[in-house]
N, C-alpha and C positions, 0 to 999 in steps of 0.2 A: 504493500500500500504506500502510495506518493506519501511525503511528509504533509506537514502545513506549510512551508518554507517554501517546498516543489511548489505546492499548487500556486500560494503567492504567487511565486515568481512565473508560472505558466501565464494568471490572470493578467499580468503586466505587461506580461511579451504580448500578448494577445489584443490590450487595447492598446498599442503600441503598431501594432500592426496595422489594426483598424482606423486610427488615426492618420498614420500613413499613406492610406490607400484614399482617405477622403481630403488628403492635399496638405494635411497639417501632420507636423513633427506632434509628440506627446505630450510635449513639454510647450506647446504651442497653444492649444485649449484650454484657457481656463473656466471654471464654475461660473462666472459673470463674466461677460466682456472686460476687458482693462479699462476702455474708455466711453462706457454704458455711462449715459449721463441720467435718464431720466424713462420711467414705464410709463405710457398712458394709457390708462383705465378707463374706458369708456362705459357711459350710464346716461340713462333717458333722463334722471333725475336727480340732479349736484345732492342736495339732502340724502336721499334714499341712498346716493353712494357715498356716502361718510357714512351712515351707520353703518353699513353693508360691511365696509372698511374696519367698522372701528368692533363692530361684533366678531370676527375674525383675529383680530389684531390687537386687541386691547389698546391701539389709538388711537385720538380721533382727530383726522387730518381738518388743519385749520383752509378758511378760507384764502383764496389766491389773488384774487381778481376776474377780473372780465378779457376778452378778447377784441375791443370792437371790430365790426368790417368782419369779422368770422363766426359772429353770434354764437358766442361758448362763454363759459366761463370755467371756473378749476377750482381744487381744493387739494393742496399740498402734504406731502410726510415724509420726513427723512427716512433714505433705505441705507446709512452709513456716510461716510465720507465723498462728497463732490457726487452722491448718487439720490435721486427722490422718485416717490411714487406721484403724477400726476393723475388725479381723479377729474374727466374732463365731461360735461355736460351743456346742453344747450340754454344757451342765456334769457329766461321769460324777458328781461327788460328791452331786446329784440329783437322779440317776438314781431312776425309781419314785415319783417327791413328783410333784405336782398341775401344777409348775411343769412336770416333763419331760414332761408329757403334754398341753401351753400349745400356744396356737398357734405362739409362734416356735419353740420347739425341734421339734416338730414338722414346722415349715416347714426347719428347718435339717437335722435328719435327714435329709430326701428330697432336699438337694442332691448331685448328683454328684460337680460338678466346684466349685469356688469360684467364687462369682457376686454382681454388687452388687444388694446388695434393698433399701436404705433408705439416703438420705441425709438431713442435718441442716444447718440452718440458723441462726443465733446471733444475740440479740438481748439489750438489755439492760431492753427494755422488755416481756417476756413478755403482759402485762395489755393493753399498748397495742396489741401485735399481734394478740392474741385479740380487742380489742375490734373494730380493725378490719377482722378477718375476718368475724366475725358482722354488721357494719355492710353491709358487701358483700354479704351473703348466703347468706356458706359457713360451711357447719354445720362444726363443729371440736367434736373429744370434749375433757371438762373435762380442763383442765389438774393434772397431778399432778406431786406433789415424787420426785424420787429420789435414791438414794445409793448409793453402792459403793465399799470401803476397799479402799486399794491395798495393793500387798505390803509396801510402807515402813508400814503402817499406818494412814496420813493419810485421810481419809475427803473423796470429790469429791462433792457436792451439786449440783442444778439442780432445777429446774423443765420441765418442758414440756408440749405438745398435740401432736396429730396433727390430721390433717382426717379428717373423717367420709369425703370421698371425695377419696382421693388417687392415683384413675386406677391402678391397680393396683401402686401403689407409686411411681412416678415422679415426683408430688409429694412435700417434705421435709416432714419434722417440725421443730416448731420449739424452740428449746432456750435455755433462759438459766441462766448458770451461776452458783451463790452467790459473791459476791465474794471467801468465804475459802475459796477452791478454786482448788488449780493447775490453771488450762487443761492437757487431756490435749497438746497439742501443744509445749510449753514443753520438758517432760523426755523425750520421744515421741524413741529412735531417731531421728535425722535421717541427710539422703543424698537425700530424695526432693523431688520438689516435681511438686503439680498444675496440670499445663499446661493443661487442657482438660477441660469436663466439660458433657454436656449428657443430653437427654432425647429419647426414641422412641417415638411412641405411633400407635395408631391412631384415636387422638381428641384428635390434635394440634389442632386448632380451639380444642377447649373447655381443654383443660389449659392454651395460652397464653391464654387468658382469663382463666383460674383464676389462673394465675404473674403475670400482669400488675395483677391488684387485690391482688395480696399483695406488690407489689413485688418480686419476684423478677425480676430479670434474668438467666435462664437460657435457652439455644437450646435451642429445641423444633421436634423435624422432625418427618415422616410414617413411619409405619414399621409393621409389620404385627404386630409385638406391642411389647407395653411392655418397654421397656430402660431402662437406665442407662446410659451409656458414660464414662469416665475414662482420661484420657493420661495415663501419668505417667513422669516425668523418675526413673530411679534412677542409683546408680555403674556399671550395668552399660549404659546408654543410655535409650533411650524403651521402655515396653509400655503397651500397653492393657489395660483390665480393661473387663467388662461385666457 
């Protein structure tokens, strides 16, 4: 009978191999992406998704702001260091304007239950990332400034893109935040932290192709529709979100 030692060391060569063959070294993948900036949780209903949040998690993610011109608003909670969970919802106050009738509020209307549909990514070189995207081949929509003033009044600023094709979501957006902005994670509710976060597709091949010239070292499995999946550590133990 193999030792425990043997088998160890089998499981390791094993996911070692397996990592290899989907374009990453072992030692390439980690638990969370290195530069996972931000989850967003989408919910028909900002309230009902803080509870939803904070019955799970034993916290209860403060308010964020509004979006205007995208008819959303948010409710914030730190997932650890330079990392938060965005809880994102359509804004009642407009309600009827061009924004509530946008594709994301929209898309957020029609959820039932709270579900993750976008993640974000953090860099400090926006220009260099876009550059090397397009370098590689992947078409990415122009990079645009945004803003949104918190309830203290202070007003957060970035930059970002998206990709033209980001496999129905499960590729991030990428985000670089103005240097005279407090990272949302700093003042963010804390209690939580993200253990684990990867991707599910049915065109796992090409999206780790996709993550791998963008340096993203995120796990990407097979899976028959596109997910998101997220572990997270709160005061009340581990849950998962999807």
């Amino acid at each position: 009978m193999p030792s425990l030692v043997s088998r160890r060391r089998f499981v390791a060569l094993a996911a070692a191999v397996i990592a290899t063959r989907h374009g990453f070294a072992a030692d390439k993948i980690s638990n969370v992406p290195t530069d996972l900036d931000h989850v967003l949780l989408g919910v028909n209903n900002l309230d009902h998704g803080i509870a939803w949040v904070e019955e799970r998690s034993g916290v209860r993610a403060v308010f964020g702001g509004v979006h205007p011109g995208r008819g959303t608003r948010n409710a914030l909670l730190a997932l650890g260091p330079r990392r938060y969970l965005e809880i994102i919802a359509p804004d009642p106050q407009q309600a009827g304007s061009a924004a509530s009738r946008g594709l994301w509020a929209a898309r957020l209307n029609a959820l039932k239950e709270p579900r993750i549909i976008n993640w974000a990514t953090h860099t400090n070189d926006l220009a260099s990332v876009a550059q090397k995207a397009t370098a590689a081949g992947i078409a990415i929509e122009n990079p645009r400034e945004g803003s949104r003033t918190r309830p203290d009044g202070k007003i957060l600023r970035w930059k970002s893109f998206a990709l033209k094709e980001d496999f129905n979501g499960v590729l991030p957006f990428f985000i670089e935040w103005s240097a005279d902005s407090i990272h949302p994670s700093q003042d963010a509710p804390a209690g939580c932290t993200l253990e684990h976060f990867s991707i599910e597709s049915p065109n796992a091949k090409d999206v780790r192709e996709v993550a791998s010239k963008l340096g993203l070292d995120v796990e990407v499995k097979s899976g028959k529709k596109p997910l998101l999946n997220a572990r997270i550590t709160g005061k009340k133990g581990a849950f998962d979100l999807i």
